[in-house]
PyMOL CGO cylinders between C-alpha atoms (Angstrom):
from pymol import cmd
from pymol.cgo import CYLINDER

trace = [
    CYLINDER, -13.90, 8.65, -7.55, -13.78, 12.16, -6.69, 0.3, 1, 1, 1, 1, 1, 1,
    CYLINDER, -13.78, 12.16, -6.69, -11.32, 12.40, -3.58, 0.3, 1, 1, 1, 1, 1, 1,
    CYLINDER, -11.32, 12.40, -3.58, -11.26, 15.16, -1.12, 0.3, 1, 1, 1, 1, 1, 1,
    CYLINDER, -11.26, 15.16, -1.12, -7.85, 15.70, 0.84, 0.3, 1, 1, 1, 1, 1, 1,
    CYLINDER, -7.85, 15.70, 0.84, -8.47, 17.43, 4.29, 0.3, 1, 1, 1, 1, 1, 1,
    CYLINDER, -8.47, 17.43, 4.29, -5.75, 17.86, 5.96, 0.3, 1, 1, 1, 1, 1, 1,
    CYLINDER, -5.75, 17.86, 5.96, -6.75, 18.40, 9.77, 0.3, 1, 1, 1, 1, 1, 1,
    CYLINDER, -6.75, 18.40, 9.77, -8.95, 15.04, 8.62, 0.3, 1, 1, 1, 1, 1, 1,
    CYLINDER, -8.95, 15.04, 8.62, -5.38, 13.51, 7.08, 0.3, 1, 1, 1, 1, 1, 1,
    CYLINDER, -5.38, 13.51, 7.08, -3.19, 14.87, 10.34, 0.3, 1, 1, 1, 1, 1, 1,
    CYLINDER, -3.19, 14.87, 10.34, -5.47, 13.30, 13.06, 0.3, 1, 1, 1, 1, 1, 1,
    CYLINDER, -5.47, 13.30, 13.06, -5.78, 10.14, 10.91, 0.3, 1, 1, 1, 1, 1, 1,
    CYLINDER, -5.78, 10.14, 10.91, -1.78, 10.00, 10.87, 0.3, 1, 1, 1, 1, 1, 1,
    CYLINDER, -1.78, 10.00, 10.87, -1.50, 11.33, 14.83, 0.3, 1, 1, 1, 1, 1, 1,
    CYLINDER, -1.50, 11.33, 14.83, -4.10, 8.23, 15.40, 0.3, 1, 1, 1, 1, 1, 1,
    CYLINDER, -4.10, 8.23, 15.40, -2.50, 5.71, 13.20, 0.3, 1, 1, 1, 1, 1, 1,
    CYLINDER, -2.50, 5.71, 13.20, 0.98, 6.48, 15.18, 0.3, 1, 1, 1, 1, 1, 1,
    CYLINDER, 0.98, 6.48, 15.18, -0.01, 5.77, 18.48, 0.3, 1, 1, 1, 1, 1, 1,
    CYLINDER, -0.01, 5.77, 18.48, -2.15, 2.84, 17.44, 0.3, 1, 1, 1, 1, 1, 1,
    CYLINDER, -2.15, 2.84, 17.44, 1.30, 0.87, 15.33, 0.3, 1, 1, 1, 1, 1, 1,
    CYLINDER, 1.30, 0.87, 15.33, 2.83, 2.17, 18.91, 0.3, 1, 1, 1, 1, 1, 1,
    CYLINDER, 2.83, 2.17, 18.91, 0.56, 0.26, 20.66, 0.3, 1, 1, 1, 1, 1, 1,
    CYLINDER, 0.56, 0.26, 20.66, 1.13, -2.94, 22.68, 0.3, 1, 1, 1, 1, 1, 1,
    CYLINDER, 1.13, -2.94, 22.68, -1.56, -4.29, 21.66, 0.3, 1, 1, 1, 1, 1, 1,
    CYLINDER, -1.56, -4.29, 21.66, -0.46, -4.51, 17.82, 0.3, 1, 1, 1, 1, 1, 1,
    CYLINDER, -0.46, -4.51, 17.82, 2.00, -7.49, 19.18, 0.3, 1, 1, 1, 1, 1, 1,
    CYLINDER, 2.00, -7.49, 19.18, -1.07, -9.37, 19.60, 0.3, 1, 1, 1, 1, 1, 1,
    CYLINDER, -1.07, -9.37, 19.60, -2.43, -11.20, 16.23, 0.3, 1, 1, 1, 1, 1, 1,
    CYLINDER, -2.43, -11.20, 16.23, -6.05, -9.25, 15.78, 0.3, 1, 1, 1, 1, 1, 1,
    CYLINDER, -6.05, -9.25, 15.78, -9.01, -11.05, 14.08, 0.3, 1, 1, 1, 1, 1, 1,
    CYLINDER, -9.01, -11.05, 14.08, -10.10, -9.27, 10.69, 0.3, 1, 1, 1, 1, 1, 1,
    CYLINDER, -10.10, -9.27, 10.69, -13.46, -7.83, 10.94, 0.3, 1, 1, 1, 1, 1, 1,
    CYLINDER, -13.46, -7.83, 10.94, -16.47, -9.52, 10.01, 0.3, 1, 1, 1, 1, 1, 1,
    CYLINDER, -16.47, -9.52, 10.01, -16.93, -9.38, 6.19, 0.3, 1, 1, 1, 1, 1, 1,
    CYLINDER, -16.93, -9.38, 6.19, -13.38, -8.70, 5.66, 0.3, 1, 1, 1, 1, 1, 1,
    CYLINDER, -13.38, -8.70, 5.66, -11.49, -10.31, 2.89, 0.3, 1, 1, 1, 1, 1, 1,
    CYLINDER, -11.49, -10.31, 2.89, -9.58, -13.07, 4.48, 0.3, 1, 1, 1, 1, 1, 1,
    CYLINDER, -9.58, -13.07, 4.48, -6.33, -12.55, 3.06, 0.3, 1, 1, 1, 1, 1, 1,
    CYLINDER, -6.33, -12.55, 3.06, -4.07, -14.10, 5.42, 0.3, 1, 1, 1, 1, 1, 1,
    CYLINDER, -4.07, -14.10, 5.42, -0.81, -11.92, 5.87, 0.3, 1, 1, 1, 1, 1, 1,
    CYLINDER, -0.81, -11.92, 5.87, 0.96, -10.66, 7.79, 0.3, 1, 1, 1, 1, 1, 1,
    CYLINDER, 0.96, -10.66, 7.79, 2.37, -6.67, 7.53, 0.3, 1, 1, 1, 1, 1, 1,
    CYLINDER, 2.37, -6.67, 7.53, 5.55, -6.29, 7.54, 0.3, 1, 1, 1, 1, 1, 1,
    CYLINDER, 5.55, -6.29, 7.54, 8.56, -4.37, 6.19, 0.3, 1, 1, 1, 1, 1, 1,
    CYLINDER, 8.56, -4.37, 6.19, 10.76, -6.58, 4.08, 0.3, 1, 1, 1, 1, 1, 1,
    CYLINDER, 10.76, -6.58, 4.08, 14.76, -6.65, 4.94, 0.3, 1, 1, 1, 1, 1, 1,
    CYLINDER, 14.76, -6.65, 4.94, 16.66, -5.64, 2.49, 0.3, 1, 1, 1, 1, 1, 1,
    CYLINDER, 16.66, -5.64, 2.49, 19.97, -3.22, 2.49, 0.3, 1, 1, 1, 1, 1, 1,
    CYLINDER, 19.97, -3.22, 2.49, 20.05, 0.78, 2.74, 0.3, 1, 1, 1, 1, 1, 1,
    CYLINDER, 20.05, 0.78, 2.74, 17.77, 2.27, 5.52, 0.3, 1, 1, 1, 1, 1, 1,
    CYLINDER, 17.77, 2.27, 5.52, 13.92, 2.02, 4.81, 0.3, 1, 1, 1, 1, 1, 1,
    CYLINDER, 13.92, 2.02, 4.81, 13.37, 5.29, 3.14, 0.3, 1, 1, 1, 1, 1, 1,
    CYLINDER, 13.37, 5.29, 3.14, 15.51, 4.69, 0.55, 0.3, 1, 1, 1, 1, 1, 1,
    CYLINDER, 15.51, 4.69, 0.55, 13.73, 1.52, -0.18, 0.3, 1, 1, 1, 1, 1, 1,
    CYLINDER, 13.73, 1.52, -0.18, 10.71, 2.76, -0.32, 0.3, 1, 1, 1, 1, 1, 1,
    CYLINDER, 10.71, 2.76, -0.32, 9.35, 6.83, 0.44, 0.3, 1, 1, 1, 1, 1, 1,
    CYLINDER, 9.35, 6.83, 0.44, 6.45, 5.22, 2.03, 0.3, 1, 1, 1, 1, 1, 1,
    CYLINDER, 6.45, 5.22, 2.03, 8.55, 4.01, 5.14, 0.3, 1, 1, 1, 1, 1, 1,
    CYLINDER, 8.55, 4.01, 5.14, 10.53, 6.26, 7.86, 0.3, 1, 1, 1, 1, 1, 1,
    CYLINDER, 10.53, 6.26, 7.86, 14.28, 5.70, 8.40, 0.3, 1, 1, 1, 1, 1, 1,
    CYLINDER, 14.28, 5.70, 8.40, 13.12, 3.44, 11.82, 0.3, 1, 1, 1, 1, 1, 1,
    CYLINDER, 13.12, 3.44, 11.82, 10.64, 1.08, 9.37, 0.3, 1, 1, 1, 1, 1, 1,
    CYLINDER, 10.64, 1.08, 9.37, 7.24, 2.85, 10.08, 0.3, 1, 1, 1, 1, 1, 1,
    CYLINDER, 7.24, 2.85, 10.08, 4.68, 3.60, 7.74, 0.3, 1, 1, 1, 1, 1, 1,
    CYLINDER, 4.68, 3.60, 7.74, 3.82, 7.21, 6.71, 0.3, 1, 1, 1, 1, 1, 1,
    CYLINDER, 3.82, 7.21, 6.71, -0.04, 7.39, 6.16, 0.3, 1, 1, 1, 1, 1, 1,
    CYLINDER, -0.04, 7.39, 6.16, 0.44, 10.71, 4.28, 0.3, 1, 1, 1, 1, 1, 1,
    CYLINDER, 0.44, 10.71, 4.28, 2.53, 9.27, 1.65, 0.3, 1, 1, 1, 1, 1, 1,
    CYLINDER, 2.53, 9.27, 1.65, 0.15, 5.76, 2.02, 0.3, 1, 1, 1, 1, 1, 1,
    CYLINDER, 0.15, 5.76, 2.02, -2.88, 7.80, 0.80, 0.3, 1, 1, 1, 1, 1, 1,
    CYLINDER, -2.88, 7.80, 0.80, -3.20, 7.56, -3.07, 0.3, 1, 1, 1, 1, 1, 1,
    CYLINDER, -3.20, 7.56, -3.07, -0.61, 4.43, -3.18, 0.3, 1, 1, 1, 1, 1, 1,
    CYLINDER, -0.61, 4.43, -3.18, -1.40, 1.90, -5.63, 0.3, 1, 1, 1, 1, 1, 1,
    CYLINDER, -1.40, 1.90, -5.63, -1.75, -1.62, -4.08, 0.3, 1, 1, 1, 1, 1, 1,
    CYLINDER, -1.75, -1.62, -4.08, -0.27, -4.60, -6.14, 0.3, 1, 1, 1, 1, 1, 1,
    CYLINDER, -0.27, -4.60, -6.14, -0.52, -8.97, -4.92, 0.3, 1, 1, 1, 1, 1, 1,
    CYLINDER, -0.52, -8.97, -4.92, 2.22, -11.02, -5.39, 0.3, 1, 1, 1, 1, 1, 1,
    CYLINDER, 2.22, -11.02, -5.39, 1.73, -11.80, -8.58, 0.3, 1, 1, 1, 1, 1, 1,
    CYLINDER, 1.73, -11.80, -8.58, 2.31, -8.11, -9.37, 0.3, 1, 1, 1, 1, 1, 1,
    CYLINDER, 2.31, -8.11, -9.37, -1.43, -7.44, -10.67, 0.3, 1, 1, 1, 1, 1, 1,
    CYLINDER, -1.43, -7.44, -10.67, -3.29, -4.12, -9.51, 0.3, 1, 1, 1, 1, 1, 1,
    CYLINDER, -3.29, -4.12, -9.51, -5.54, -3.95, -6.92, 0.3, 1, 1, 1, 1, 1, 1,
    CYLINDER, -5.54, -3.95, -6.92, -6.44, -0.52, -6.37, 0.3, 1, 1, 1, 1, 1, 1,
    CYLINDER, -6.44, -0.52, -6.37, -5.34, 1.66, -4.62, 0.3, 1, 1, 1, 1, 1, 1,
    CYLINDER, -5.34, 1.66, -4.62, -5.21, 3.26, -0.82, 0.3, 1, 1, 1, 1, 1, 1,
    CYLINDER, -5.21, 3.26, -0.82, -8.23, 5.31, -0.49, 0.3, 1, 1, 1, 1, 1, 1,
    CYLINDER, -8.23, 5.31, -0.49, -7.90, 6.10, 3.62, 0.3, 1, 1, 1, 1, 1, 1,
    CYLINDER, -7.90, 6.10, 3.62, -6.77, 4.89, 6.75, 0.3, 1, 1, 1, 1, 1, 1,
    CYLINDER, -6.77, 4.89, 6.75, -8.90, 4.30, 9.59, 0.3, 1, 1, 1, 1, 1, 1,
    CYLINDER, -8.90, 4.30, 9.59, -8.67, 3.45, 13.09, 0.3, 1, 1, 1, 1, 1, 1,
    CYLINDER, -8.67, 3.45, 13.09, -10.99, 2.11, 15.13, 0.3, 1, 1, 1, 1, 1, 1,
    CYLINDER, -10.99, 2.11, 15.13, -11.47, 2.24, 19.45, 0.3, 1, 1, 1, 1, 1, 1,
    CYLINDER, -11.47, 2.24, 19.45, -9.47, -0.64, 19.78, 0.3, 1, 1, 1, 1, 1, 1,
    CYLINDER, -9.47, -0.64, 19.78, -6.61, 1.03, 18.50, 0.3, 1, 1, 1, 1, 1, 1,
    CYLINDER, -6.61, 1.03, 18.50, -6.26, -1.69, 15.23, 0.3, 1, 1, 1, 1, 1, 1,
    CYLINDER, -6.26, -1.69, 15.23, -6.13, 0.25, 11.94, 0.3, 1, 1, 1, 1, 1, 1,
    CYLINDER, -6.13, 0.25, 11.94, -7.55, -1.21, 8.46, 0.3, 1, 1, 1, 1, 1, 1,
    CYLINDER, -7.55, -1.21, 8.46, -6.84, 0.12, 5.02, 0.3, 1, 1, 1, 1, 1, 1,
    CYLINDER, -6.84, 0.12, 5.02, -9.72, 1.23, 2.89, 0.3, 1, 1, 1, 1, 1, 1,
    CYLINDER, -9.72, 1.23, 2.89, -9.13, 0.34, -0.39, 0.3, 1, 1, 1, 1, 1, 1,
    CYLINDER, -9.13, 0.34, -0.39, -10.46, 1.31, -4.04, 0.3, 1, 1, 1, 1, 1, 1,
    CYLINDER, -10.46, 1.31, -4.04, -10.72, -1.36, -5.99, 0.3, 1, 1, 1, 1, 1, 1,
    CYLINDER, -10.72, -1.36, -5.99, -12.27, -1.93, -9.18, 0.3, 1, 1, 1, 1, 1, 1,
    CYLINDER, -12.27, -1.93, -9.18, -15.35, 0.88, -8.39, 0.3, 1, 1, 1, 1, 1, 1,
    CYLINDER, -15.35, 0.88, -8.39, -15.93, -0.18, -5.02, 0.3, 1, 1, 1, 1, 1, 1,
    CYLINDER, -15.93, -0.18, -5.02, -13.88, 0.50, -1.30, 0.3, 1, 1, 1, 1, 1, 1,
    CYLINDER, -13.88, 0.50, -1.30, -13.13, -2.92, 0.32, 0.3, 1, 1, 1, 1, 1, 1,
    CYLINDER, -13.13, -2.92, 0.32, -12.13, -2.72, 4.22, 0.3, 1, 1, 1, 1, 1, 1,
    CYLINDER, -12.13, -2.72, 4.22, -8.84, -4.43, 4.89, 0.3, 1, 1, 1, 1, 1, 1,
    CYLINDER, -8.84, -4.43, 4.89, -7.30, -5.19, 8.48, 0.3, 1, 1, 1, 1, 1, 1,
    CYLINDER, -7.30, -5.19, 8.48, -3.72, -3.64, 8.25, 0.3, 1, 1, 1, 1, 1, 1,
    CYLINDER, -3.72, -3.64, 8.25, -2.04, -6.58, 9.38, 0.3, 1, 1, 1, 1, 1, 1,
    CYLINDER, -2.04, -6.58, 9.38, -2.95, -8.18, 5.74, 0.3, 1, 1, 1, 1, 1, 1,
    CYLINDER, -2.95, -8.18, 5.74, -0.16, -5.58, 3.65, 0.3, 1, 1, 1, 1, 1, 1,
    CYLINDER, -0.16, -5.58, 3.65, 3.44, -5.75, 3.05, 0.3, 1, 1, 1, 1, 1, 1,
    CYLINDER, 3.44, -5.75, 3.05, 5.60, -2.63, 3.06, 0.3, 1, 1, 1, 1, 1, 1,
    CYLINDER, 5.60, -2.63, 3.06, 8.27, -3.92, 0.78, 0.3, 1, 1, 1, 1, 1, 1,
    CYLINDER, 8.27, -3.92, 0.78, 11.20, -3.15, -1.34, 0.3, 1, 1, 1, 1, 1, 1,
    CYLINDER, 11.20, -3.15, -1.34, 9.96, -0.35, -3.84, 0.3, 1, 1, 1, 1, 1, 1,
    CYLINDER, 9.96, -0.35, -3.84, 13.01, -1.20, -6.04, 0.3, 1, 1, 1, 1, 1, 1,
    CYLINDER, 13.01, -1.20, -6.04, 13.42, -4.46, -6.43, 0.3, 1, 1, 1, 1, 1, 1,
    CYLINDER, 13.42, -4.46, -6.43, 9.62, -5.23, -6.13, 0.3, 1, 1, 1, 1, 1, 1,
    CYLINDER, 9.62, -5.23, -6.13, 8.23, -3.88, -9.00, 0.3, 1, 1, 1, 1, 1, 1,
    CYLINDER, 8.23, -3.88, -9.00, 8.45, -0.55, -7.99, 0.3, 1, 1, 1, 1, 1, 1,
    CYLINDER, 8.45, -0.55, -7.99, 5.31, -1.69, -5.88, 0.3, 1, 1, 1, 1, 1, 1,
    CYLINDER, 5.31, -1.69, -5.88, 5.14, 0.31, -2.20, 0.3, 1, 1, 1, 1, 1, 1,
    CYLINDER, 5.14, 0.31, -2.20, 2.08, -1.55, -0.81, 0.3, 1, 1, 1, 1, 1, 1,
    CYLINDER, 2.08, -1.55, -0.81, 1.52, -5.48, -1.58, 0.3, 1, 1, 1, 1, 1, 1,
    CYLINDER, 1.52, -5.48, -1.58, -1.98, -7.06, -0.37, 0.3, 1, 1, 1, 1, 1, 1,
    CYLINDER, -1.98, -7.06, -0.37, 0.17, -10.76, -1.03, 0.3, 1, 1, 1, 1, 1, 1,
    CYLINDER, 0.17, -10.76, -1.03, -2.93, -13.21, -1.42, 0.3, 1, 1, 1, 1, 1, 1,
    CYLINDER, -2.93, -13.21, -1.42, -5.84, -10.88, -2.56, 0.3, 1, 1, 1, 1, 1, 1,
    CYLINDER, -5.84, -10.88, -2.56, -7.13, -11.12, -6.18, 0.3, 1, 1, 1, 1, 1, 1,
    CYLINDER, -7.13, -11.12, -6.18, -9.19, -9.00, -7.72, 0.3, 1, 1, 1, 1, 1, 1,
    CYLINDER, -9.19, -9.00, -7.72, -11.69, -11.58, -7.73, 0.3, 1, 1, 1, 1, 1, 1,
    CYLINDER, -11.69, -11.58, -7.73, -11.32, -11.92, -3.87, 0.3, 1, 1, 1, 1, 1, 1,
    CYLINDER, -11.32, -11.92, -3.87, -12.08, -8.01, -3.92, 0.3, 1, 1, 1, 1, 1, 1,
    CYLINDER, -12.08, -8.01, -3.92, -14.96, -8.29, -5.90, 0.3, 1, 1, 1, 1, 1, 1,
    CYLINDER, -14.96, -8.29, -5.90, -16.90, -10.62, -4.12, 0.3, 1, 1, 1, 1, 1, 1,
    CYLINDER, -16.90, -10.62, -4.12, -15.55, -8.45, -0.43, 0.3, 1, 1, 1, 1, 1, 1,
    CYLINDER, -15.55, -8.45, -0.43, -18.44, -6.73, 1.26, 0.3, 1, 1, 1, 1, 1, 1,
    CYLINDER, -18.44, -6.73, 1.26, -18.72, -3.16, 0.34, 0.3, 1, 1, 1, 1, 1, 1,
    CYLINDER, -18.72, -3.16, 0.34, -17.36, 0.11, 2.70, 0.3, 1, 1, 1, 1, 1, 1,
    CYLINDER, -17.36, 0.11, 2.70, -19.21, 2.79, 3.21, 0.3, 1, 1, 1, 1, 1, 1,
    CYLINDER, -19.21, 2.79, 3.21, -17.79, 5.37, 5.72, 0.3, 1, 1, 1, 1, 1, 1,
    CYLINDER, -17.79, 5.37, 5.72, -21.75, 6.63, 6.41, 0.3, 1, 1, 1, 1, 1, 1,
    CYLINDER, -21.75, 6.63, 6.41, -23.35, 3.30, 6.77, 0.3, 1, 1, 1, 1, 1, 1,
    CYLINDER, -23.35, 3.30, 6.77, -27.21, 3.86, 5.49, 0.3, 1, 1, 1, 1, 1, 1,
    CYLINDER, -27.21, 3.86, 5.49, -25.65, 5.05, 1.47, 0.3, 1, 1, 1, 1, 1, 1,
]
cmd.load_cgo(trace, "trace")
């Protein structure tokens, strides 16, 4: 898949993405969107000791995500297999973000609260974790397209 990086597109999707995890209303457990994988997870940012970045580069010192390093991240279950990897970020009016992901030739929509942020070191090496997907479970997801209609 042939990837274009814009980065006004990548800065407002990050600006976005920041005030959405800032957001109230992220407290609150949000339903996965209709034809969504149902993965049942929940994110979060596994304790472990040293600050966050030097866990793992994707996180800030204070535990947050950084979308620009997200981009391009391979994505791994627990049972360490490969699942593709993070094509974009998008979020939507309601201020809940979902990871796009590439997996096996297709993107597959995934709420955000599905992914784990852990330990980079002692997990693998794996930044992004999708705990109870297969890539069977991606296979039979429903299909993204970012201009519905192709």
């Amino acid at each position: 898949m042939t990837r274009f990086i814009q980065t006004p597109r990548l800065a407002g999707a990050a600006a976005a993405l920041a005030v959405a995890l800032a957001a109230p209303a992220l407290a609150a457990d949000p339903q996965a969107p209709s034809g969504s994988p149902n993965l049942s997870a929940t994110a979060t940012v596994q304790p472990e000791t040293g600050t966050p970045s030097q866990r793992n580069p994707l996180l800030a010192d204070n535990g947050k995500v950084r979308v620009n390093k997200l981009v391009g991240t391979n994505v791994y279950n627990a049972k360490d297999e490969k699942l593709g990897d993070v094509d974009d970020v998008l979020v939507g009016a309601d201020g809940q973000p979902d990871v796009i992901l590439s997996a096996d030739g297709k993107l597959v929509q995934v709420p955000w609260n599905q992914f784990q942020f852990g330990n980079a070191k002692l997990n693998a090496h794996n930044k992004v974790i999708l705990p109870n997907a297969t890539p069977q479970s991606l296979k039979q997801a429903p299909e993204f397209h970012y201009i519905t209609g192709r």
